[in-house]
C-alpha positions in Angstrom: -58.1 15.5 -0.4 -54.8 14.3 -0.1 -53.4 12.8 3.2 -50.4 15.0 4.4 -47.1 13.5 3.8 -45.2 11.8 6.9 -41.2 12.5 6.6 -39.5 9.5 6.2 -37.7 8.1 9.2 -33.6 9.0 9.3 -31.3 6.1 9.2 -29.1 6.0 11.1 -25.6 7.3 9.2 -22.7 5.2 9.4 -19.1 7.0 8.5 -16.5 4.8 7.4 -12.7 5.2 8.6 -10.5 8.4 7.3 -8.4 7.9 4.8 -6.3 9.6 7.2 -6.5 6.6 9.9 -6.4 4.2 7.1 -3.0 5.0 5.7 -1.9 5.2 9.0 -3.0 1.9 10.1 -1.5 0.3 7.3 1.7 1.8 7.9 2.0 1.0 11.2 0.6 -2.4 11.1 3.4 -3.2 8.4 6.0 -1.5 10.8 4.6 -3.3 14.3 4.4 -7.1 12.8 8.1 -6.9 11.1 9.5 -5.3 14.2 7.4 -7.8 16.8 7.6 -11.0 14.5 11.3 -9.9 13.6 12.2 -9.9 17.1 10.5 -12.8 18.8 12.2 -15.1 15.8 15.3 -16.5 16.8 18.3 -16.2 14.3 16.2 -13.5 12.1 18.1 -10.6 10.8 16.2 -7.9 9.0 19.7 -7.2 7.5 19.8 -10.7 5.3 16.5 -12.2 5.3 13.3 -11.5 3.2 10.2 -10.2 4.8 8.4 -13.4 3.5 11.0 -15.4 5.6 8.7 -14.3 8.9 5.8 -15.7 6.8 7.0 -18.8 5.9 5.2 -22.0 6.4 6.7 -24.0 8.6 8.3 -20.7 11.0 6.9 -20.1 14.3 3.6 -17.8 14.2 3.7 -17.5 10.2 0.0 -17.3 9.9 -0.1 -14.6 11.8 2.7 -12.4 10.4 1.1 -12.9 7.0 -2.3 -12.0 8.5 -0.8 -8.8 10.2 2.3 -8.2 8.2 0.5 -8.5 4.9 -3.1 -8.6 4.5 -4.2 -6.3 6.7 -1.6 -3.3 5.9 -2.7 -4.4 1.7 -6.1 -4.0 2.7 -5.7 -1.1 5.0 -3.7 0.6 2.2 -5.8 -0.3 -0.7 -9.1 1.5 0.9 -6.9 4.5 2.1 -5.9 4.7 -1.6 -9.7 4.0 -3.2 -10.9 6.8 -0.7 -8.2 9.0 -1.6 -8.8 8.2 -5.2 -12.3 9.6 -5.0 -11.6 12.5 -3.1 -9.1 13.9 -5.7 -11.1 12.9 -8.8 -13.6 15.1 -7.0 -10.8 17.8 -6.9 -9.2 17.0 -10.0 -8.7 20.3 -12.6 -7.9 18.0 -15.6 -5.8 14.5 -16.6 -8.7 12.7 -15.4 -8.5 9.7 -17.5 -4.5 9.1 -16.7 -5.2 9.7 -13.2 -8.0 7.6 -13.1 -5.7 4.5 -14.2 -3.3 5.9 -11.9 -5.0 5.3 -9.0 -6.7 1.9 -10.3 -3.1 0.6 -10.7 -1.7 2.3 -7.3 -4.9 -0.2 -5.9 -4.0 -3.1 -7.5 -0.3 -2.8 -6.1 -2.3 -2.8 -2.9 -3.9 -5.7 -3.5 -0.5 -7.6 -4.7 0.8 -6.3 -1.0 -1.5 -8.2 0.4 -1.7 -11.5 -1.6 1.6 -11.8 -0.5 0.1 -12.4 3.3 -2.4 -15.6 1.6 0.3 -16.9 -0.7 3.4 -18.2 1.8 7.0 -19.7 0.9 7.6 -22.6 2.3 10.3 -22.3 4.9 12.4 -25.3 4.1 11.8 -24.8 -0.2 12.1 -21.3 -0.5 11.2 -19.1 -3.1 11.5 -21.7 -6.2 8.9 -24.2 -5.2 5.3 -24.2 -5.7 3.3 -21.4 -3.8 6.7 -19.2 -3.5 6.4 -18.5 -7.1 3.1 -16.8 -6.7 4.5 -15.0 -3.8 7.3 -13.6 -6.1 4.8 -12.7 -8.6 2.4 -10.9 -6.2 5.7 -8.9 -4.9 6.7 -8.7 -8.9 3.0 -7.2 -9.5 2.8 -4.8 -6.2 6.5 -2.9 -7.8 5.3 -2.7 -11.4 1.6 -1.5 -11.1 3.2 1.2 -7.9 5.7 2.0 -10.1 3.3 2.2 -13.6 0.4 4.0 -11.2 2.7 6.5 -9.6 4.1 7.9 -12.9 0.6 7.9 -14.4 -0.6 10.2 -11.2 2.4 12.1 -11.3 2.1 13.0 -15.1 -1.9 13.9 -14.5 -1.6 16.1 -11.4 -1.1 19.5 -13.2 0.0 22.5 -11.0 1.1 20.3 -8.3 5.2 20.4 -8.1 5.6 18.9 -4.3 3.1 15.9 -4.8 4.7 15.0 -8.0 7.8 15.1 -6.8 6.4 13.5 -3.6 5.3 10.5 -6.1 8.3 10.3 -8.2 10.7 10.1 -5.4 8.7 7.2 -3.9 8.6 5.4 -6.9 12.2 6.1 -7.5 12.9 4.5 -4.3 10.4 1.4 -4.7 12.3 0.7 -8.1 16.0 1.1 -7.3 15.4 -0.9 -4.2 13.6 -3.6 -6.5 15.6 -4.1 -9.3 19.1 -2.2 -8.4 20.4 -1.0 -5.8 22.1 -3.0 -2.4 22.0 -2.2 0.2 25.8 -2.7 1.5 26.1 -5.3 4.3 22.4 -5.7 4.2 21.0 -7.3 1.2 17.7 -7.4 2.5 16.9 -4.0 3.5 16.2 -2.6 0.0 13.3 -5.0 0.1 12.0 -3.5 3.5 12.4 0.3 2.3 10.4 0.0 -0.6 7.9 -1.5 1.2 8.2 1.7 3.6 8.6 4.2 0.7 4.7 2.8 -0.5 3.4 2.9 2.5 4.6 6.1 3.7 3.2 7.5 0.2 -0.1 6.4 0.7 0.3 7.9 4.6 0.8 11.3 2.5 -2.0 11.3 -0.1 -4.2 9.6 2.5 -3.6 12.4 5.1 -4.3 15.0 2.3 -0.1 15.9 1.8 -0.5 18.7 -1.2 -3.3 18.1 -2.0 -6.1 21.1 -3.7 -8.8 22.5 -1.9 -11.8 20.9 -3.6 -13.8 23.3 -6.5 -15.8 25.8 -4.5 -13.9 25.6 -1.4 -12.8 28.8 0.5 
C-alpha cells in the first residue's frame, strides 16, 4: 500500500514592487534630490551648473545627493525597465531579437545613470581630473546605449505608432540636449531635461503607456 500523499506546505508569496511604483520612484527621487539639494546649496543655479556639481566631493551633503540623486533613481529605473522588459517580451507579436537588445541597452543606460551617483567630480578639479572622467564616461554611456536602445525598441515594436513615437521623441530630446542644442541663458538645463525626458519614458512604459494587451487577454 502506498501512504497517501501530504500537500506540501505554501510559502509564503512575496510580490516585488510595480513597475508602475518603480518608474515613479525613480522619477521622483531624481526630481526631489535636485530640487532639495539644489536649494539648500548656496550660490547653486540649476540654470549654469551641472547636476554633478551637487555631487561633488568636497560640496556640502554630496554623498548624499549622489546616493539619492543618482543611485537610487539608476537603480529604481533600471528594475522598472527589466520588469517592463519582461512584461512586453511576454506580449511581443514579433522583432523579438531587436527588442530584446533594446531593452538590454535601455538597462545598461540605467545603470550608467547611476554610476554617475558612485563615481563623483571633485569640486575644486572639475570634470578633467581623475574620477571626473569616469563620471563623464558613465553620463557619455547612459545617452548612447538610451539613445542606441530606444531606436532599437522603436524599430521592433510593430503596430504600435504612439509608443514609437513616444520613444523617438524622448530620444530625440536626450540627444539634442546632449550633443546640440542650448538652452539660451541656461547652459545647463539641457543636461537636466534629458535626464527628465529618460525618466519620464521609463514612467510611461513602466506604467503600461500603449502598451498591447498580452496574447489571450480579453
Amino acid at each position: 500500500m502506498t501512504e497517501p500523499s501530504t500537500p506540501s506546505p505554501r510559502l509564503p508569496s512575496t510580490r516585488l514592487p510595480s513597475t508602475r511604483l518603480l518608474s515613479a520612484l525613480a522619477l521622483l527621487g531624481f526630481l526631489g534630490a535636485l530640487l532639495g539639494f539644489g536649494a539648500a546649496l548656496d550660490g547653486f543655479s540649476h540654470a549654469t551648473h551641472p547636476v554633478a556639481v551637487l555631487g561633488a566631493r568636497g560640496v556640502p551633503r554630496w554623498a548624499a545627493f549622489d546616493l539619492l540623486g543618482f543611485v537610487l533613481p539608476g537603480l529604481l529605473a533600471w528594475a522598472a525597465t527589466v520588469r517592463t522588459s519582461i512584461a512586453d517580451n511576454a506580449r511581443s507579436d514579433g522583432g523579438g531579437r531587436v527588442l530584446g537588445v533594446g531593452w538590454t541597452l535601455c538597462a545598461i543606460a540605467a545603470l550608467a545613470f547611476a554610476s554617475q551617483g558612485v563615481l563623483p567630480i571633485d569640486a575644486t578639479q572639475g570634470f578633467g581630473y581623475g574620477v571626473a572622467r569616469l563620471h563623464t564616461a558613465a553620463w557619455t554611456m547612459w545617452w548612447i546605449a538610451f539613445a542606441a536602445g530606444g531606436v532599437l525598441l522603436a524599430i521592433g515594436w510593430r503596430g504600435r505608432v504612439a509608443l514609437r513615437f513616444a520613444t523617438a521623441f524622448a530620444v530625440a530630446l536626450v540627444l539634442a540636449f546632449s550633443l546640440f542644442v542650448g538652452v539660451p541663458g541656461a547652459p545647463a538645463m539641457g543636461q537636466r531635461i534629458g535626464f527628465i525626458a529618460w525618466l519620464a519614458w521609463v514612467v510611461c512604459v513602466g506604467w503600461g503607456a500603449w502598451m498591447p494587451r498580452a496574447k489571450g487577454d480579453r
